[in-house]
C-alpha positions as CSV (number, residue, x, y, z in Angstrom):
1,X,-22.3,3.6,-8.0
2,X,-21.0,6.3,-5.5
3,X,-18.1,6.3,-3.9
4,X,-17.5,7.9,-0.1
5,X,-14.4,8.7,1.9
6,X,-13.1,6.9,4.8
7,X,-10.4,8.2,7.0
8,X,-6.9,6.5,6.8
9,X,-4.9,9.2,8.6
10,X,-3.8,12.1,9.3
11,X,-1.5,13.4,6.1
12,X,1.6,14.2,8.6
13,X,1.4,10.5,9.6
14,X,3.0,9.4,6.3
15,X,6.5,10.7,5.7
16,X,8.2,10.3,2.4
17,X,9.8,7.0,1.4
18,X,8.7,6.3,5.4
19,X,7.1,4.0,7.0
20,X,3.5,3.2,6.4
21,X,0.0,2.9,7.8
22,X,-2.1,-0.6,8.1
23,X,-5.7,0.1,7.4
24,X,-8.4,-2.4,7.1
25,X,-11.0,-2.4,3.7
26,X,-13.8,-4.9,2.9
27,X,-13.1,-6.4,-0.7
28,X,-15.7,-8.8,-2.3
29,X,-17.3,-8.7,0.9
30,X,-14.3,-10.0,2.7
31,X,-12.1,-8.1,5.3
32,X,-8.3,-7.2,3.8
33,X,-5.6,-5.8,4.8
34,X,-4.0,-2.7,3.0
35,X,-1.4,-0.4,3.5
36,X,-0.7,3.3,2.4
37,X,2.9,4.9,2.4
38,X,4.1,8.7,0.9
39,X,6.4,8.0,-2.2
40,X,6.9,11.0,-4.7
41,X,4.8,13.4,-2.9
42,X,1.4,11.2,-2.8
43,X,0.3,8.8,-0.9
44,X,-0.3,5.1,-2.6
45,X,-1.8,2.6,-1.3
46,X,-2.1,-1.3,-1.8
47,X,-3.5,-4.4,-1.0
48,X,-0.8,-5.8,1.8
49,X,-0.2,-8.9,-0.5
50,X,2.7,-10.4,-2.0
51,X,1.8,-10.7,-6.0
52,X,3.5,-14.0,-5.7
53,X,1.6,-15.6,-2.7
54,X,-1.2,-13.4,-0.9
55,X,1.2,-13.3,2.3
56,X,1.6,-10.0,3.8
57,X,4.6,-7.5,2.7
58,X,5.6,-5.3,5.9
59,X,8.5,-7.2,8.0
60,X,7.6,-5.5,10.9
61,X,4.5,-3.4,11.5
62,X,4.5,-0.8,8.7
63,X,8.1,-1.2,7.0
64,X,7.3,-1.2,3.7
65,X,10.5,-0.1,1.7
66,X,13.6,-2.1,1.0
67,X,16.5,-0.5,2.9
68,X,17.6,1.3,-0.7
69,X,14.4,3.0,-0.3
70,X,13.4,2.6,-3.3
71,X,11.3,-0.1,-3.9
72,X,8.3,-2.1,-2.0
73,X,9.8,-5.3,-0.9
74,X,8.0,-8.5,0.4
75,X,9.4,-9.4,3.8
76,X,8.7,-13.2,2.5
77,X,10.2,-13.7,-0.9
78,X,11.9,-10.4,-1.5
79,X,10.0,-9.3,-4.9
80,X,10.5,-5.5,-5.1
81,X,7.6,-3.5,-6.4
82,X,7.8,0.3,-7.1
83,X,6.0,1.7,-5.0
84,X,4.2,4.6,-7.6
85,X,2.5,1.5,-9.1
86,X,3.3,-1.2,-7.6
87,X,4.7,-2.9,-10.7
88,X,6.8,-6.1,-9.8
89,X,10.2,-4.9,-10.3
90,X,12.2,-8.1,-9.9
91,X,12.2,-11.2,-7.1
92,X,9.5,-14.0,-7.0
93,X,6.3,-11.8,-8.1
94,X,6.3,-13.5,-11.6
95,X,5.4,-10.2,-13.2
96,X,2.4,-10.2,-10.8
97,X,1.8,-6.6,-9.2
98,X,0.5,-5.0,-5.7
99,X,-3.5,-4.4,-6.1
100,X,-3.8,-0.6,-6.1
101,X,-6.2,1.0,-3.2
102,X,-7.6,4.1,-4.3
103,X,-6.8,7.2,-1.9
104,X,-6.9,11.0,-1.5
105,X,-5.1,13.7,0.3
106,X,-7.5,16.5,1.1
107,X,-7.3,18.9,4.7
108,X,-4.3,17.6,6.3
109,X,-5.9,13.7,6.1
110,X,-5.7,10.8,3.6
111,X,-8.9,8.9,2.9
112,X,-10.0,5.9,1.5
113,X,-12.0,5.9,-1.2
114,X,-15.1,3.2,-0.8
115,X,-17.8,2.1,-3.8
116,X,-21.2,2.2,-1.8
C-alpha cells in the first residue's frame, strides 16, 4: 500500500514545547481528530484522545503541554503523556498511551503521512 503526504502546516507554525495544531484524518473510515506539537526538535503527532476515555486532550484550542512543559496532559483527567511517544506517564491513562500519527518535516512544512 502507498502512502501520500498531506499538508498539516507550515514548519514555523509549531514552536518547541509550544502550542499545537488541530488537523483532521480519516481512521477506519471515520473522521478523527489529531493534533501535532514540536517537542525535541520534531514534530509528533497524535490522535487527540485521552488513553483513558477517547475525550479530547487540549484545554483550550491547541494547549497541549502541562504548565511544566514537559509532559502531554489531558485537560479531563490529568494523565501526563510524554510527548516523544506518548507513553502514559502517570494520572488516569491506566498505562494506556496516545495513538501515534505518522508525520514529516520536509521544505519549511509538516505533512501527514496517509496509507492510500
Amino acid at each position: 500500500m502507498a502512502e501520500r503526504e498531506r499538508l498539516i502546516c507550515a514548519a514555523s507554525d509549531l514552536v518547541e514545547l509550544g502550542r499545537g495544531v488541530r488537523f483532521e484524518l480519516m481512521r477506519f473510515g471515520q473522521p478523527q481528530q489529531a493534533f501535532v506539537v514540536r517537542y525535541d526538535g520534531q514534530p509528533r503527532a497524535f490522535l487527540n484522545q485521552c488513553g483513558h476515555v477517547p475525550v479530547e486532550l487540549d484545554w483550550q484550542e491547541g494547549e497541549f503541554f502541562d504548565y511544566s512543559r514537559l509532559y502531554l496532559i489531558c485537560s479531563t483527567h490529568g494523565a501526563l503523556y510524554h510527548p516523544a511517544s506518548g507513553h502514559c506517564v502517570g494520572g488516569r491513562c491506566a498505562g494506556r498511551g496516545l495513538i501515534p500519527i505518522p508525520v514529516v518535516e520536509r521544505d519549511g512544512h509538516v505533512y501527514l503521512m496517509e496509507k492510500e
